[in-house]
C-alpha atoms as one frame of an Amber mdcrd trajectory, in Angstrom:
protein
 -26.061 -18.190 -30.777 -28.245 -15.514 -29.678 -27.226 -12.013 -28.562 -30.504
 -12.089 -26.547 -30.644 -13.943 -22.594 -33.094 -16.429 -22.089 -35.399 -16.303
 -19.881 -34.553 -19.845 -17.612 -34.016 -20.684 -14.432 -30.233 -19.906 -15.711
 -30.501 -16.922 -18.200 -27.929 -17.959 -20.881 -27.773 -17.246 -24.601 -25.538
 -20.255 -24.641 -28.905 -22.760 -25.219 -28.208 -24.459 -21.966 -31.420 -26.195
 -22.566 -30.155 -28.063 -25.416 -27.935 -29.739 -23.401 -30.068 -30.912 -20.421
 -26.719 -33.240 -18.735 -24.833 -29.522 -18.442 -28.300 -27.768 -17.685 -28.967
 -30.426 -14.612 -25.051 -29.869 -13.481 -25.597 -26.760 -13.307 -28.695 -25.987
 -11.502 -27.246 -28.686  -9.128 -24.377 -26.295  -8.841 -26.832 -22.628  -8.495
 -28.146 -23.493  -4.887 -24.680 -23.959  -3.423 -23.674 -20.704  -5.576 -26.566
 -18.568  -4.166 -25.851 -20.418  -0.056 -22.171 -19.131  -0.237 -23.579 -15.380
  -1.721 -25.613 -15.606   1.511 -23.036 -16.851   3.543 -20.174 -14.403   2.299
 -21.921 -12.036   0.103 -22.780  -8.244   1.242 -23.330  -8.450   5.224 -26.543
  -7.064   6.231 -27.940  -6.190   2.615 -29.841  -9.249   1.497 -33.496  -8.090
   1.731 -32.666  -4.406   0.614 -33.878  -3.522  -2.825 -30.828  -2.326  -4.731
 -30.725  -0.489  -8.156 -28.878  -2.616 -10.313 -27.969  -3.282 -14.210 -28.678
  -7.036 -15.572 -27.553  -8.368 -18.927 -30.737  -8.663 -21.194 -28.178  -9.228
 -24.054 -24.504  -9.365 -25.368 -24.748  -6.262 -27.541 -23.102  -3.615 -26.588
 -25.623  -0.717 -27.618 -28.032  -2.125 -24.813 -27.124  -4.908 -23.374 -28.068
  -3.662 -19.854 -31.560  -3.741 -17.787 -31.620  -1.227 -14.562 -34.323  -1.468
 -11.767 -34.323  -2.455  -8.014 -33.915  -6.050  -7.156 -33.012  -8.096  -4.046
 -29.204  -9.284  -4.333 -30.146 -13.048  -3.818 -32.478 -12.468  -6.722 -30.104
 -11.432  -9.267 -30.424 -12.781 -12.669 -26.916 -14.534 -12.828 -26.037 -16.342
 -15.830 -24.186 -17.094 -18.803 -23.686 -15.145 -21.434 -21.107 -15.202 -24.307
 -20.546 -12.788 -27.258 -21.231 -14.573 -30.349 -19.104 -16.978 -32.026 -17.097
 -15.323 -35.601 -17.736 -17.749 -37.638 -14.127 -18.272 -39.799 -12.072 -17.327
 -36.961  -8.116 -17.905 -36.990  -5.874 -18.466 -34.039  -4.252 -14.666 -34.047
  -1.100 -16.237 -32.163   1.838 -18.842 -31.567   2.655 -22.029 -33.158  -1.056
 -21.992 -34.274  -1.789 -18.466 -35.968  -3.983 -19.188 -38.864  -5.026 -21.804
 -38.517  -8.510 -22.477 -37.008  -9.516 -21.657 -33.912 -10.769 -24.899 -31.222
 -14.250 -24.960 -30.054 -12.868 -28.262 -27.867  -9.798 -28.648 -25.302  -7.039
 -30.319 -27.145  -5.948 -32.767 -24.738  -2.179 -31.885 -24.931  -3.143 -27.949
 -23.579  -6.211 -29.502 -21.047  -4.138 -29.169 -17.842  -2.800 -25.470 -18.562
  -5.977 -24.849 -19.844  -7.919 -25.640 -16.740  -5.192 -24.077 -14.469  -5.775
 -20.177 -16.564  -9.596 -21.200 -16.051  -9.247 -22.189 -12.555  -7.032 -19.142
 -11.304  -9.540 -16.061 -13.055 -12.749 -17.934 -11.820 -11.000 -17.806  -8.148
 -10.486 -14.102  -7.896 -14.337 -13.638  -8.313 -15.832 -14.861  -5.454 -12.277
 -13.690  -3.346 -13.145 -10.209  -4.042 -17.242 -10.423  -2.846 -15.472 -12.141
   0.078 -12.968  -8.958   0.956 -15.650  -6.957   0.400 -18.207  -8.182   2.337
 -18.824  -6.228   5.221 -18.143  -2.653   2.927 -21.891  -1.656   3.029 -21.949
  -1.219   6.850 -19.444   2.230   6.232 -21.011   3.614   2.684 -20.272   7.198
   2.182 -23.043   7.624   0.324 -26.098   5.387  -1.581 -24.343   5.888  -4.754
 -21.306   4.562  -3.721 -23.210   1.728  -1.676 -24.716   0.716  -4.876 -21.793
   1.061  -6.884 -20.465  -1.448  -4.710 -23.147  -3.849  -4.921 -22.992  -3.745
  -8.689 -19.553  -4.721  -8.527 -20.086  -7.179  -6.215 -23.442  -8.767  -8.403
 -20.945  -8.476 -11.286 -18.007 -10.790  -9.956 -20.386 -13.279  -9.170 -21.602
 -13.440 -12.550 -17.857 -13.916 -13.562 -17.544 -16.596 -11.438 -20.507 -18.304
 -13.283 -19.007 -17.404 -16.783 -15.729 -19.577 -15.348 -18.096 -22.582 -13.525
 -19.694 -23.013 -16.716 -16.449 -23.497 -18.849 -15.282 -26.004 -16.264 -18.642
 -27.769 -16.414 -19.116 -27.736 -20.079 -15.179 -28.855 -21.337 -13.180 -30.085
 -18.510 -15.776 -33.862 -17.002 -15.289 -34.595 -13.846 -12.028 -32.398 -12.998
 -14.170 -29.176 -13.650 -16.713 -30.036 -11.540 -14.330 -30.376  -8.684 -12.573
 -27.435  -9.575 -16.431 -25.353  -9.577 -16.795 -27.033  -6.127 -13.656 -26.013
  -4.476 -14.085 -22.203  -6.299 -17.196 -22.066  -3.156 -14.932 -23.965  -0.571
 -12.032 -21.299  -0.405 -11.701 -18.287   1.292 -10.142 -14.964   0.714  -7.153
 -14.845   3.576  -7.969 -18.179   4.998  -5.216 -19.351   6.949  -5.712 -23.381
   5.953  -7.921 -23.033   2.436  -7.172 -19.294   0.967  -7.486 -17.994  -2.571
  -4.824 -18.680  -5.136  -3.526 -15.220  -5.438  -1.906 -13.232  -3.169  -3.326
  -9.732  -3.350  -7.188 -11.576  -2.933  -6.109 -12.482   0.474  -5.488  -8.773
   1.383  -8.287  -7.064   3.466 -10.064  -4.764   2.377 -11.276  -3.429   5.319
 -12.255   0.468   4.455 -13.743   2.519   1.281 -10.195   4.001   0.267  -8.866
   0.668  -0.216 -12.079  -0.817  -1.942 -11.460   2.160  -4.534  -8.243   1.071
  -5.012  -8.880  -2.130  -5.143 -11.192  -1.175  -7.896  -8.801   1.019  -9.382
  -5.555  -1.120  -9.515  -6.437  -4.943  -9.016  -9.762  -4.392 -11.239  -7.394
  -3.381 -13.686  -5.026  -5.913 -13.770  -8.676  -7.957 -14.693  -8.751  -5.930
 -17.803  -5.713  -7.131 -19.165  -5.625 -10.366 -17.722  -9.305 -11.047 -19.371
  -8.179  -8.782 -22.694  -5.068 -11.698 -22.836  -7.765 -14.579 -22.280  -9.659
 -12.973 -24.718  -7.145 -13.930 -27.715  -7.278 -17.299 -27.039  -7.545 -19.590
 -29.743  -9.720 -22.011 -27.301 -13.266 -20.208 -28.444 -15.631 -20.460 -25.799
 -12.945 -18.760 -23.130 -11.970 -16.256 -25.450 -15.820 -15.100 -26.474 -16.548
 -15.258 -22.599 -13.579 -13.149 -21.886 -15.048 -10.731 -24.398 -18.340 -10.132
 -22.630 -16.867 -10.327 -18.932 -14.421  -6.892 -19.874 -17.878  -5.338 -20.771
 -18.605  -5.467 -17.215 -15.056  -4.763 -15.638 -15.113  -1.443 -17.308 -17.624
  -0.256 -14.417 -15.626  -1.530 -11.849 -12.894   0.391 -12.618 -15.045   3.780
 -13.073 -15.649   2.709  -9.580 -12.094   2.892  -8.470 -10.723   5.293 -10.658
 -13.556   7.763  -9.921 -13.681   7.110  -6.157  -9.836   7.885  -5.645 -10.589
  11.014  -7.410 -13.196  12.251  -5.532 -11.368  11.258  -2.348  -8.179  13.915
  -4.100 -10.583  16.469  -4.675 -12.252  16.266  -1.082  -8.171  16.662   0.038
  -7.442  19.245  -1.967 -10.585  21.238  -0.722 -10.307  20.432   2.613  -6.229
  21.804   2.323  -7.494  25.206   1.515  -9.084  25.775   5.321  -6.530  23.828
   7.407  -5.584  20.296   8.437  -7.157  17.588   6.181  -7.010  14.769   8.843
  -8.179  17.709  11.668 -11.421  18.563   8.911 -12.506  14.791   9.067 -10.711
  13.947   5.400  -7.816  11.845   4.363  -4.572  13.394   3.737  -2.838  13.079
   0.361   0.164  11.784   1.475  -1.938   9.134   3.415  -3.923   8.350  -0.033
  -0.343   8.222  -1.822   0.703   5.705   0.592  -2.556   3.236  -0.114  -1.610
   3.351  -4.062   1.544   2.566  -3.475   0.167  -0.804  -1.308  -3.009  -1.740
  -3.929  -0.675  -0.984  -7.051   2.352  -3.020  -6.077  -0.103  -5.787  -5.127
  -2.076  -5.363  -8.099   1.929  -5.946 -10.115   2.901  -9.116  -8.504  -0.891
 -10.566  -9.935   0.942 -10.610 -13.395   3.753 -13.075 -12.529   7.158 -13.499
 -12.733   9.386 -11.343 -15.145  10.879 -13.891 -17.018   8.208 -17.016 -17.273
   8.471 -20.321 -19.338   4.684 -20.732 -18.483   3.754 -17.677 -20.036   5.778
 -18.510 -23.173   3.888 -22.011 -23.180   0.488 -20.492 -23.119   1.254 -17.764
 -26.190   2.912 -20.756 -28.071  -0.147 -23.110 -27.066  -2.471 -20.071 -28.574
  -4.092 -20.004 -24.863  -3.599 -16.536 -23.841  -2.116 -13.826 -25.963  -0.895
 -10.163 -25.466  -3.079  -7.371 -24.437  -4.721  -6.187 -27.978  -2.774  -8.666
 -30.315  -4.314  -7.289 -33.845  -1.943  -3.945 -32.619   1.170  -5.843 -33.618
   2.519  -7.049 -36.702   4.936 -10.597 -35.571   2.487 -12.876 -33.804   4.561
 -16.128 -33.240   7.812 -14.177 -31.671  10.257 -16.851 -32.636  13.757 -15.078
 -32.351  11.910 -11.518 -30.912  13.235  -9.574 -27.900  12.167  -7.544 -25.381
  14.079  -5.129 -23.466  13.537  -5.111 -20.126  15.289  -4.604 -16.687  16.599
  -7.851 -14.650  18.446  -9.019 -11.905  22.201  -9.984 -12.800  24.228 -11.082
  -9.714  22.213  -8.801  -7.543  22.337  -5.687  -9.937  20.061  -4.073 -11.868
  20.737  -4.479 -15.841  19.003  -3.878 -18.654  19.017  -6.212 -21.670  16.883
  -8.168 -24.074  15.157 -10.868 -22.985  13.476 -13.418 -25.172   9.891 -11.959
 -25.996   7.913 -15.201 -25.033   9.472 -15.557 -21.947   8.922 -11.735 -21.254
   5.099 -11.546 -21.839   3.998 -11.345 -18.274   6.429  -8.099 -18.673   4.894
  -6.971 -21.761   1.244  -7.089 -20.718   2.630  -5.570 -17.087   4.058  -2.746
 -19.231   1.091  -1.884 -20.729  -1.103  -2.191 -17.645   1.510   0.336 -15.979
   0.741   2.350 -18.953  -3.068   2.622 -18.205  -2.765   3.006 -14.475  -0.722
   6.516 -15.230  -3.425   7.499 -17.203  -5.512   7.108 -14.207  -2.620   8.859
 -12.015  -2.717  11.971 -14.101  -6.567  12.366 -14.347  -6.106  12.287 -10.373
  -3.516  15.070 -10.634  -5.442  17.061 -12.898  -8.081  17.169 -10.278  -5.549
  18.093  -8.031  -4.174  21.052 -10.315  -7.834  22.695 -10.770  -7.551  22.524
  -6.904  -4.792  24.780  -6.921  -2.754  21.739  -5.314   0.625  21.422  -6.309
   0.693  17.905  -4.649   1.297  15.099  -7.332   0.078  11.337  -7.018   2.653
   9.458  -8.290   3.539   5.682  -9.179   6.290   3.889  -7.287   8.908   1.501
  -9.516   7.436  -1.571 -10.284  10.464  -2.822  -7.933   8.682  -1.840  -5.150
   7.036  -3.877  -2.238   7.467  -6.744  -4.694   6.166  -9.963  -3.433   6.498
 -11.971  -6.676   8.981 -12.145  -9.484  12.960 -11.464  -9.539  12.581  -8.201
  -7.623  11.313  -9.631  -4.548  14.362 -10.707  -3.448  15.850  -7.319  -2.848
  14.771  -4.337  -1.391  13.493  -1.043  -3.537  12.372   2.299  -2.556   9.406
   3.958  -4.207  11.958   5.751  -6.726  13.574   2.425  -7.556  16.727   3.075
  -6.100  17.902  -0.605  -4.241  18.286   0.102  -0.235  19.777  -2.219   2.517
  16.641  -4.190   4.511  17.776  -2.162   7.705  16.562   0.978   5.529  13.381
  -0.521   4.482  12.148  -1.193   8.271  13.341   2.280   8.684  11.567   3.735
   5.975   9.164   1.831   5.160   6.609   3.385   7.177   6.794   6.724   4.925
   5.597   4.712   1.986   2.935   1.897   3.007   0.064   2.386   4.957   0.800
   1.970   8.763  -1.191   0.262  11.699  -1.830   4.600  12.866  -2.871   5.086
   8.909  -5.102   2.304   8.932  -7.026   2.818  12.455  -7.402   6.817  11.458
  -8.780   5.781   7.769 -11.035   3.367   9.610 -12.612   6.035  12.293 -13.806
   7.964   9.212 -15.923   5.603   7.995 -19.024   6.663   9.005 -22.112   5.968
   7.244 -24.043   7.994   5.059 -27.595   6.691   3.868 -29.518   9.518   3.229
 -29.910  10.280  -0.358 -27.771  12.850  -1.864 -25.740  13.323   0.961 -21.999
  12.360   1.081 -19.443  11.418   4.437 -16.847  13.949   5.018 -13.633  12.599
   3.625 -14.901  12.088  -0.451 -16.629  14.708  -2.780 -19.760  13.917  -4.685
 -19.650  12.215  -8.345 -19.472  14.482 -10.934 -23.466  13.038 -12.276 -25.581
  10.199 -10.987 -25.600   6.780 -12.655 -27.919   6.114 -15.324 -28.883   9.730
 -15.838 -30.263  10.110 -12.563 -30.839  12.895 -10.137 -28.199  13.197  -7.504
 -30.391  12.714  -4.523 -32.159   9.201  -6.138 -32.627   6.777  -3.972 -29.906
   3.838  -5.038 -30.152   1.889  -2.540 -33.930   1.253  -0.461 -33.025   1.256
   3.451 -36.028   1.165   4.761
């Protein structure tokens, strides 16, 4: 396979041409693809010339083309690292041996079901997204968004073309009904809960970004294990491209600190047309807790089926040394006739907790880059992580009631409380009336401080984004 993108009607370096039953599939499949990017793509922004990056190739030392093109135009594709020749399952009841480059029919319905639920948070996100551009506080950040938007798309073709290629007639349904739902749909939503949230203003997009983009890292660095080949080398490619998005997030919740902190040293924040950092505190706490539940339940038999299957592994597997965890333990907090305890828990069982773990791990690293900020602010305020207890709407802990610290309160506390911690109808309305556009180059709205250097080595008042 070629680390190079060919230049077809699909670009692939997956020699789609050789196969011209899956090539004819799938350009049957590209029109309906690019009518629902029309339909609930970017509102407003389909004839603009945008400044985008396009895979050219799989290497990592250049894989990347930047120039203006039309969103509709976009070179989506598909586009896999290469295959390792020799590879071993690195997991489960398999490790060692090697690795499939078909479905074995006994794993085909889990299989299809990992496949399924990753290609479905694609699109969902364009779709919460979608109406974004109309508030940009700035060109770079209006293009930042459009590259993340371009980008999801092009995971949702890296998903459509496993279903097309391995799973008949049941992946072609499944590609259909990927373009039939919609993100908070009352009668056909998306499968996930937090891709049904709105995302109705910049401070939750970076967030979004920041925490739910995230949980895409380690959900595709999982996928990426697997002993099934052609997900796994897909996976591989696609966390090339989710590395942006969360520079996106992680970036744009700084800036929106720093703006705080400024705006703190001459009065009011809210008053000086900025967003409070008690008000930010209270959208992390919303995206983050969200961005938790997307990993499942604590204690999971169908995450111990799909390590022992050799589907989907731990976050960085070649880190440990026991890959088949027969007779491991992990020790974890659960729920024991309604009180907290901690105790060992079966490590297959526990893996949505493991790779949860070290996701929580990686969003503090985030947290204290934000506080640093803060600190060289002279801003003793501190952005801090609630208990993964909190607003739970998934798992064990959802059944009880937690405050940010992790302490367990009475329900008639929570509606009492509540309110301090999560974003209120007042927050939401005053975050909204500050979104204001801001096209002119180099300029930036009130509430977020500029980016520390322009993308791609360019000057700070480049034109991302072509108006006019």
């Amino acid at each position: 396979m070629s680390a190079v993108i060919t230049d077809d009607k699909i670009p692939n370096n997956v020699d789609l041409s050789g196969d011209k039953r899956l090539q004819r599939a799938l350009e049957a499949w590209q029109p309906k693809f690019i009518e629902w990017w029309k339909e609930m793509g970017p509102e407003g922004w389909m004839a603009k010339d945008i400044y985008l990056r396009t895979a050219v190739s799989v290497e990592t030392d250049g894989w990347a083309h930047f120039d203006y093109v039309k969103m509709p135009d976009y070179r989506w594709g598909i586009f896999l690292e290469p295959k390792v020749e020799g590879r071993v399952h690195g997991f489960g009841d398999f490790a060692g041996q090697p690795v499939w480059d078909e479905i074995p029919g006994e794993f085909r319905n889990s299989l299809r079901r990992l496949v399924v639920t990753q290609g479905d948070t694609e699109p969902a996100s364009v779709e919460q997204q979608r109406a974004l551009g109309g508030t940009a506080p700035s060109l770079y950040d209006l293009r930042n968004l459009f590259q993340v938007n371009v980008e999801e798309g092009r995971h949702l073709w890296a998903m459509v073309y496993l279903l097309h290629t391995y799973f008949g007639r049941d992946g072609r349904d499944e590609a259909e009904e990927l373009l039939q739902r919609r993100s908070g749909d009352a009668d056909k939503p998306r499968i996930l809960g937090a891709f049904n949230e709105p995302t109705s203003h910049w401070l939750s997009f970076f967030m979004f970004t920041m925490f739910t983009d995230r949980d895409g890292k380690y959900q595709l660095a999982a996928l990426a294990e697997s002993g099934f080949d052609p997900l796994a080398r897909t996976c591989r490619f696609m966390l090339t491209e989710e590395a942006h998005h969360m520079f996106v997030g992680e970036s744009g919740v700084q800036r929106v600190c720093k703006r705080a902190a400024e705006l703190m040293k001459t009065g009011d924040v809210r008053a000086q047309g900025g967003v409070d950092l008690p008000t930010i505190q209270k959208y992390l706490n919303l995206w983050y807790t969200l961005s938790l539940d997307l990993f499942g339940g604590e204690v999971s038999s169908n995450a111990a089926d799909a390590f022992a299957s050799g589907l989907k592994g731990r976050y960085k597997e070649d880190r440990y040394a026991e890959h088949k965890l027969i007779g491991s333990t992990f020790a974890m907090d659960v729920l024991r006739d309604g009180k907290v305890v901690h105790e060992d828990v079966p490590m297959r069982t526990a893996l949505n907790e493991v790779l949860r773990t070290e996701y929580i791990k990686d969003c503090q690293r985030g947290v204290d880059r934000w506080n640093k900020t803060l600190q060289l602010e002279g801003c003793d305020f501190q952005m801090k992580l609630p208990s993964h207890k909190f607003h739970r709407q998934i798992g064990m802990w959802s059944t009880l009631k937690f405050s940010p610290e992790g302490e367990m309160i009475t329900s008639e506390e929570w509606a009492k409380r509540s309110g301090d911690w999560l974003p209120t109808e007042a927050d939401e309305q005053f975050v909204k009336s500050l979104m204001t556009p801001v096209y002119e180059p180099g300029k930036m709205a009130s509430w977020i401080a500029p980016p520390i250097k322009g993308l791609n080595g360019l000057p700070e008042k480049f034109e991302y984004v072509r108006i006019d």
